[in-house]
PAMARRO-926281 format. One line per 8 residues: their letters; for each residue x, y, z of N, C-alpha, C. Coordinates in pm, whole numbers. Layout:
# PAMARRO-926281
A	X Y Z X Y Z X Y Z  ...
# end
This chain:
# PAMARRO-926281
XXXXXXXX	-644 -2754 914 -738 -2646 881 -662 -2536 809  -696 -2490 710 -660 -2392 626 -624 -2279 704  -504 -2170 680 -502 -2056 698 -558 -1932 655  -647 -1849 695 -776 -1779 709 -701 -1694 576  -757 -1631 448 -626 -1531 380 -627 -1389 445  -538 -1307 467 -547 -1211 491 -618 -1100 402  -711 -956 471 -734 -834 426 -655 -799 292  -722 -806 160 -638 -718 138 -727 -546 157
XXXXXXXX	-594 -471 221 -681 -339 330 -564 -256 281  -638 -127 278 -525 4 296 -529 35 453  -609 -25 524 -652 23 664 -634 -116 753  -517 -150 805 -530 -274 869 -598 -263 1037  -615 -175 1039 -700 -146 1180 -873 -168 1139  -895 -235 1024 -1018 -246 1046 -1088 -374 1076  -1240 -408 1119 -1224 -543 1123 -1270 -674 1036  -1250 -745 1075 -1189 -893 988 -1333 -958 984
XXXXXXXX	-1356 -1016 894 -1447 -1102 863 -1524 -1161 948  -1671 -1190 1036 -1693 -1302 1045 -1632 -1410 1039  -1676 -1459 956 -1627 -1583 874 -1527 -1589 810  -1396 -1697 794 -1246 -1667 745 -1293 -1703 596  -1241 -1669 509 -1242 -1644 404 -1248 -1823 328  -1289 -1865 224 -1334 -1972 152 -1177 -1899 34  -1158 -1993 -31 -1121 -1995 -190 -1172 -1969 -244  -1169 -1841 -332 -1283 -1835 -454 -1279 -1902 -577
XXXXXXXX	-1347 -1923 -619 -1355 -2041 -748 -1284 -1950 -894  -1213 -1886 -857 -1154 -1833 -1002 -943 -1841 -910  -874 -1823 -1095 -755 -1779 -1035 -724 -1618 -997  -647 -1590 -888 -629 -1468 -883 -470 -1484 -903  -419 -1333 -967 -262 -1318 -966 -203 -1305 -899  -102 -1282 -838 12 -1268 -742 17 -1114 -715  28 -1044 -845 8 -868 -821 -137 -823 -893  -172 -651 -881 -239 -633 -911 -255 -621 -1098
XXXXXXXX	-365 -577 -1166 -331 -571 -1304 -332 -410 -1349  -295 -352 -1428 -288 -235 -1450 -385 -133 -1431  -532 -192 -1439 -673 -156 -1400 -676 -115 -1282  -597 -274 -1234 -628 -246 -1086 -535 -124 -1009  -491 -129 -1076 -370 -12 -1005 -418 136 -1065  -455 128 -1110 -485 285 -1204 -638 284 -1088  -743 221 -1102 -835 235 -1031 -864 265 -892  -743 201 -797 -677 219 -672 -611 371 -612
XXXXXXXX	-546 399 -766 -446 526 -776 -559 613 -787  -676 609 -870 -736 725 -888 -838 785 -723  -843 650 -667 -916 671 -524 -827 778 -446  -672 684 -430 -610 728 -351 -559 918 -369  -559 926 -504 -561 1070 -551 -663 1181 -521  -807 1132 -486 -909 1200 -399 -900 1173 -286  -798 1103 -205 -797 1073 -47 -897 969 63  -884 886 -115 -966 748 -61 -894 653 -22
XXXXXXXX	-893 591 107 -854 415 127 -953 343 106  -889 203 68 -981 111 85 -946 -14 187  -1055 -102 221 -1084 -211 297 -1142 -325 218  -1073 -433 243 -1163 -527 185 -1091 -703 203  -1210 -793 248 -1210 -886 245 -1257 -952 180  -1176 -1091 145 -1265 -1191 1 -1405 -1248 76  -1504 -1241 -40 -1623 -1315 8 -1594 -1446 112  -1667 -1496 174 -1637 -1627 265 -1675 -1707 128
XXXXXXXX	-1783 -1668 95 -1864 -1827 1 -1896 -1777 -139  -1936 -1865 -206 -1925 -1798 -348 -2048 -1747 -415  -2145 -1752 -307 -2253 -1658 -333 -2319 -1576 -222  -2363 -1478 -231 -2377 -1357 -99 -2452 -1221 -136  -2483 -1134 -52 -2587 -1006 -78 -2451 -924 -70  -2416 -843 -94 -2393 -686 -62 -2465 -566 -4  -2455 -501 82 -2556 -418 109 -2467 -267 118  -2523 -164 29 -2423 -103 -11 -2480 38 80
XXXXXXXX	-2476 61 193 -2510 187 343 -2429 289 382  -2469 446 415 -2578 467 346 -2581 480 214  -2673 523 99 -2612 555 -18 -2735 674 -66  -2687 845 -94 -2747 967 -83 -2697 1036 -200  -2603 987 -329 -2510 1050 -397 -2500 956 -535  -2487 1014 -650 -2463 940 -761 -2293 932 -704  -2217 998 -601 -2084 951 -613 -2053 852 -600  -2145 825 -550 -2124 675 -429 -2112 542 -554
XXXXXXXX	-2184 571 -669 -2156 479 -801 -2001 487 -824  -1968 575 -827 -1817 614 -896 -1722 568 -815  -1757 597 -672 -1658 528 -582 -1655 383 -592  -1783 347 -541 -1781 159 -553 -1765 119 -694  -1750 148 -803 -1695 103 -922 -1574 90 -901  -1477 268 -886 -1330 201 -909 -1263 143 -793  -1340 60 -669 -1385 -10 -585 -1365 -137 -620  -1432 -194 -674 -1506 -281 -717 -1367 -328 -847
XXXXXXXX	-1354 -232 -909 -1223 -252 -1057 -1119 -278 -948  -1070 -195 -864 -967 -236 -781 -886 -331 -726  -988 -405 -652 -1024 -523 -591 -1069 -648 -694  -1071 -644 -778 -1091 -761 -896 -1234 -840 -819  -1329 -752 -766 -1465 -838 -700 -1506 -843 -802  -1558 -958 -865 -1704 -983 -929 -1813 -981 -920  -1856 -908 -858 -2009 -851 -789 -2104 -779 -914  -2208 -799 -867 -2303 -827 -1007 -2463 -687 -874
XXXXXXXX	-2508 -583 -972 -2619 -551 -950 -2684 -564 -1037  -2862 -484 -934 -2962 -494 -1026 -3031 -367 -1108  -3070 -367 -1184 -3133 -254 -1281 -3264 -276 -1331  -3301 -192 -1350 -3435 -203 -1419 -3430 -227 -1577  -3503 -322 -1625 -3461 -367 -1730 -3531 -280 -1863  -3582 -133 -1862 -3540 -43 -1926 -3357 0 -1961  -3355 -7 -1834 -3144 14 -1879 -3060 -27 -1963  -3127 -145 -1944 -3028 -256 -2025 -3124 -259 -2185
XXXXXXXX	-3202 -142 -2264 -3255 -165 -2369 -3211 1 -2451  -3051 51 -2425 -3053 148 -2442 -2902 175 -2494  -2840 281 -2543 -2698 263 -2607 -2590 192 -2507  -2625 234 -2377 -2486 131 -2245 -2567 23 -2197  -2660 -69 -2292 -2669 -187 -2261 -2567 -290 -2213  -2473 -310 -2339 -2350 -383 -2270 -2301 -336 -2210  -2235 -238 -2203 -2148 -154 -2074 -2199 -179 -1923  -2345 -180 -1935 -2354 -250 -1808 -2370 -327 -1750
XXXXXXXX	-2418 -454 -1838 -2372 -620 -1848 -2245 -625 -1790  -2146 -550 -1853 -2013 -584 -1834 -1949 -550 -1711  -2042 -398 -1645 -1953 -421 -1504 -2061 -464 -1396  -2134 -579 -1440 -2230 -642 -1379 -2341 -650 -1352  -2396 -522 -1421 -2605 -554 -1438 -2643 -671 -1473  -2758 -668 -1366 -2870 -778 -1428 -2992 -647 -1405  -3054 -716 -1513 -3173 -677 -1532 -3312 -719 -1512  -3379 -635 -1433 -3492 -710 -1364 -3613 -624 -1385
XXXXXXXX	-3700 -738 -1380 -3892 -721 -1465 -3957 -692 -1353  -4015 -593 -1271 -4054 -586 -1144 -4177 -579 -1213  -4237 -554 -1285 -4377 -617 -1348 -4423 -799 -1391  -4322 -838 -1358 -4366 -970 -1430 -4400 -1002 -1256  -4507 -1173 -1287 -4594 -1213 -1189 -4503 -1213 -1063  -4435 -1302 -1099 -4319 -1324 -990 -4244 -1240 -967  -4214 -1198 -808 -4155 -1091 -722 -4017 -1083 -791  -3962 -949 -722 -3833 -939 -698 -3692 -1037 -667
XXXXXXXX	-3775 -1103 -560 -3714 -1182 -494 -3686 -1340 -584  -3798 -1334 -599 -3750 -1518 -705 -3741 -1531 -805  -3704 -1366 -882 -3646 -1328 -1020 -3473 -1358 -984  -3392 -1288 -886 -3308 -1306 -765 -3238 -1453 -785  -3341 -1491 -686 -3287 -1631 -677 -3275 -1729 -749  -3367 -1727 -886 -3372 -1810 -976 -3192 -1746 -1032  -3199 -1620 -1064 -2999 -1582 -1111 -2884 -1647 -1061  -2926 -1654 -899 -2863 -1724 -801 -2818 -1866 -827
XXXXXXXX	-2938 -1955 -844 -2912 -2052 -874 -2866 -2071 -1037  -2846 -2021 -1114 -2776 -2031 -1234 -2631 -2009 -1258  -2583 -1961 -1152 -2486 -1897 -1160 -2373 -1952 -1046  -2221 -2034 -1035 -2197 -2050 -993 -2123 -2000 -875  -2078 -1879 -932 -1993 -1752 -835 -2145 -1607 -859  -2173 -1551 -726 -2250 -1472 -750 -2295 -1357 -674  -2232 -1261 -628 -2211 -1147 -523 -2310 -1044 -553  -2423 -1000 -478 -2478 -884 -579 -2513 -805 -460
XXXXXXXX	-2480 -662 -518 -2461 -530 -470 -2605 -476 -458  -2671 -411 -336 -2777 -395 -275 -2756 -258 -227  -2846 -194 -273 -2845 -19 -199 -3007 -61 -135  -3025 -74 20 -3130 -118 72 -3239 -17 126  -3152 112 98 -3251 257 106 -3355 230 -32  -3294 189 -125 -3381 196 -257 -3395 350 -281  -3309 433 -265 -3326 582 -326 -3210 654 -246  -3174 759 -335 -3097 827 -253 -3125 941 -180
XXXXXXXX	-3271 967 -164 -3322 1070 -73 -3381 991 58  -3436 1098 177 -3448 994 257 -3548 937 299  -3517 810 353 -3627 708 372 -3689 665 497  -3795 645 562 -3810 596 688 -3815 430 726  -3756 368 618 -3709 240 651 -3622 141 500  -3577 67 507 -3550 1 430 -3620 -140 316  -3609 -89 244 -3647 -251 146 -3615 -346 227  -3737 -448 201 -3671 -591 282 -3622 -665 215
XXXXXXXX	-3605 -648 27 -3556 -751 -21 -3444 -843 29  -3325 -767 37 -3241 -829 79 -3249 -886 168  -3326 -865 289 -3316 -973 393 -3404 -1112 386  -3472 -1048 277 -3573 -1206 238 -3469 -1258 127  -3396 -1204 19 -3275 -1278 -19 -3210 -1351 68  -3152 -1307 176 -3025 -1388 256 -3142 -1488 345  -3198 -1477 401 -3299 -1607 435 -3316 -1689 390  -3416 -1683 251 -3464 -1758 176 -3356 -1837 108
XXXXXXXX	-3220 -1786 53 -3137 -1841 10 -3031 -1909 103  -2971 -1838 221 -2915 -1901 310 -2734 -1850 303  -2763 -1691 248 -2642 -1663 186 -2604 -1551 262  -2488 -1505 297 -2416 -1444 376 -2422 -1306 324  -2428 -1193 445 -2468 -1050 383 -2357 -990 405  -2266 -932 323 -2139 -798 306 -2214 -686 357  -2153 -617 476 -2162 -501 501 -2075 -437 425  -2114 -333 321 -2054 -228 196 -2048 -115 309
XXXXXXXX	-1956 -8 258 -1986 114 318 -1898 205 246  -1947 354 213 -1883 448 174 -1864 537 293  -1757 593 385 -1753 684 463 -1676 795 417  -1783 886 419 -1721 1008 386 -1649 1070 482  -1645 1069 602 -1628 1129 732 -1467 1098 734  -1444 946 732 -1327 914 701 -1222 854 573  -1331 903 451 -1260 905 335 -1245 713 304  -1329 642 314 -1292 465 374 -1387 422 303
XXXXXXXX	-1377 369 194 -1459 238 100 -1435 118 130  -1557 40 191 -1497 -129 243 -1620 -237 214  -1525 -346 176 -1652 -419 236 -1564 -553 354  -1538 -511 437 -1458 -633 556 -1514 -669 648  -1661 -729 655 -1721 -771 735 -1864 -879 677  -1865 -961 729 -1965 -1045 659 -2144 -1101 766  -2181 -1096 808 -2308 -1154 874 -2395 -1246 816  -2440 -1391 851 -2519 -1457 841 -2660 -1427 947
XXXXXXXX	-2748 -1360 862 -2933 -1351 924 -2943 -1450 982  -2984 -1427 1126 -3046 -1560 1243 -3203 -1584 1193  -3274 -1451 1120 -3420 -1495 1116 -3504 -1405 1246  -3397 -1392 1332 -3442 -1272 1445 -3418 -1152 1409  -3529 -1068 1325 -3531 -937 1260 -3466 -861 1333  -3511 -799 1483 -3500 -696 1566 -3316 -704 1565  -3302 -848 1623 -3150 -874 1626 -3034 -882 1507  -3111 -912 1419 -3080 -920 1275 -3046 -720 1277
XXXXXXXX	-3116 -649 1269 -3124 -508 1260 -3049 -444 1328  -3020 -499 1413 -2953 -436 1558 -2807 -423 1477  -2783 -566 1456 -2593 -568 1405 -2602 -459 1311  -2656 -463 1281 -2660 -380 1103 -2632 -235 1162  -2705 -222 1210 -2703 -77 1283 -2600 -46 1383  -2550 -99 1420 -2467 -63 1530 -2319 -66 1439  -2277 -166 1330 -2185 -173 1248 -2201 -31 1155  -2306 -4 1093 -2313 132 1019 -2255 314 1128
XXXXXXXX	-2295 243 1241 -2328 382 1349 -2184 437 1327  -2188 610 1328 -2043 668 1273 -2042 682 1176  -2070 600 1085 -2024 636 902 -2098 696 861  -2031 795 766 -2085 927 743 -2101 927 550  -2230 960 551 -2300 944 395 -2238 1118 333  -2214 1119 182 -2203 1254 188 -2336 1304 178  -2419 1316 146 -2535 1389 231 -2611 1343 344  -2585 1324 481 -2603 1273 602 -2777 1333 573
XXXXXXXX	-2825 1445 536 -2990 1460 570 -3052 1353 511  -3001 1301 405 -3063 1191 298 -3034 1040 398  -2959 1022 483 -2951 899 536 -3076 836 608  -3114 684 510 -3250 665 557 -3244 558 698  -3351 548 751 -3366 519 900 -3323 291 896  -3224 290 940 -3240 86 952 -3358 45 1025  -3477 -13 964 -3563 -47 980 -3670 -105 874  -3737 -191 900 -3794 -274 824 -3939 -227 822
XX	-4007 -225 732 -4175 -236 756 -4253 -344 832  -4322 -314 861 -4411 -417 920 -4380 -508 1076
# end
């Protein structure tokens, strides 16, 4: 049996995966690349660490909690550059018809028709299945003011597809960008909700009034 790879973490006190880590289907280098180091450096220069474990599998949700701040873009970008993740969000496909069309192709928009017949969701999964490596980044407040429950997309993503959910987190409280923890949905909402919540509890949004409530409709 394979040896699990280790964190790569600025914080080795944090915790470890679910699930031990898979091979990802690309090569990675031995050190970081100049990006990556400049992107790392610029965190660590505002008094950011980071956390982070490789995906288990090569396709998965992100769920990016809480999120109250356009900072919270800036952080999980040079995040995201850091860590050489290939993680892919979604946009409204006005965005992508405008001068940073490519620019945001490139650090991973997709663009999505929430008017066309077919939902959210099996616009999603049809990407999913096209795509052989495919990580995508989920802000499940759907706004950064506050909310009294969450979008269910994502949890009808990781169901319906059968794909493993990244707990993301920006803590302001303790200065800590991560994503080192992974959960597979049982399908038992309440319990499903529970982890979620009890893993978020403590982390601190920079505007905590804007933090919306973990909970589902219906």
């Amino acid at each position: 049996m394979p040896t699990p790879e280790p964190p790569s973490s600025d914080d080795a006190g944090c915790p470890r995966a679910v699930n031990p880590p898979l091979p990802e289907p690309r090569t990675r280098t031995g050190s970081p690349s100049l990006l990556q180091r400049a992107a790392l450096g610029l965190l660590r220069t505002f008094g950011w660490r980071t956390s982070f474990v490789w995906p288990p599998e090569p396709r998965g949700l992100i769920i990016v909690y809480p999120h109250t701040s356009n900072w919270d873009f800036v952080i999980g970008l040079l995040f995201r550059i850091g860590h050489a993740l290939p993680a892919s969000w979604v946009g409204k496909t006005e965005m992508f018809r405008g001068p940073f069309r490519t620019w945001f192709r490139r650090i991973g928009g997709i663009p999505v028709d929430r008017r066309r017949a077919h939902g959210f969701v099996d616009q999603l999964l049809a990407e999913f299945a096209r795509r052989d490596w495919m990580w995508l980044a989920i802000t499940p407040e759907g706004t950064r003011a506050y909310t009294d429950h969450l979008k269910s997309g994502f949890y009808q993503l990781a169901l319906t597809g059968g794909m493993p959910v990244a707990l993301g987190y920006i803590d302001y409280g303790r200065r800590l960008v991560g994503i080192d923890t992974y959960l597979h949905m049982s399908g038992d909402r309440d319990a499903d909700l529970a982890r979620i919540r009890d893993f978020y509890a403590g982390k601190r949004a920079r505007r905590p009034e804007f933090v919306g409530t973990i909970r589902l409709r219906g």
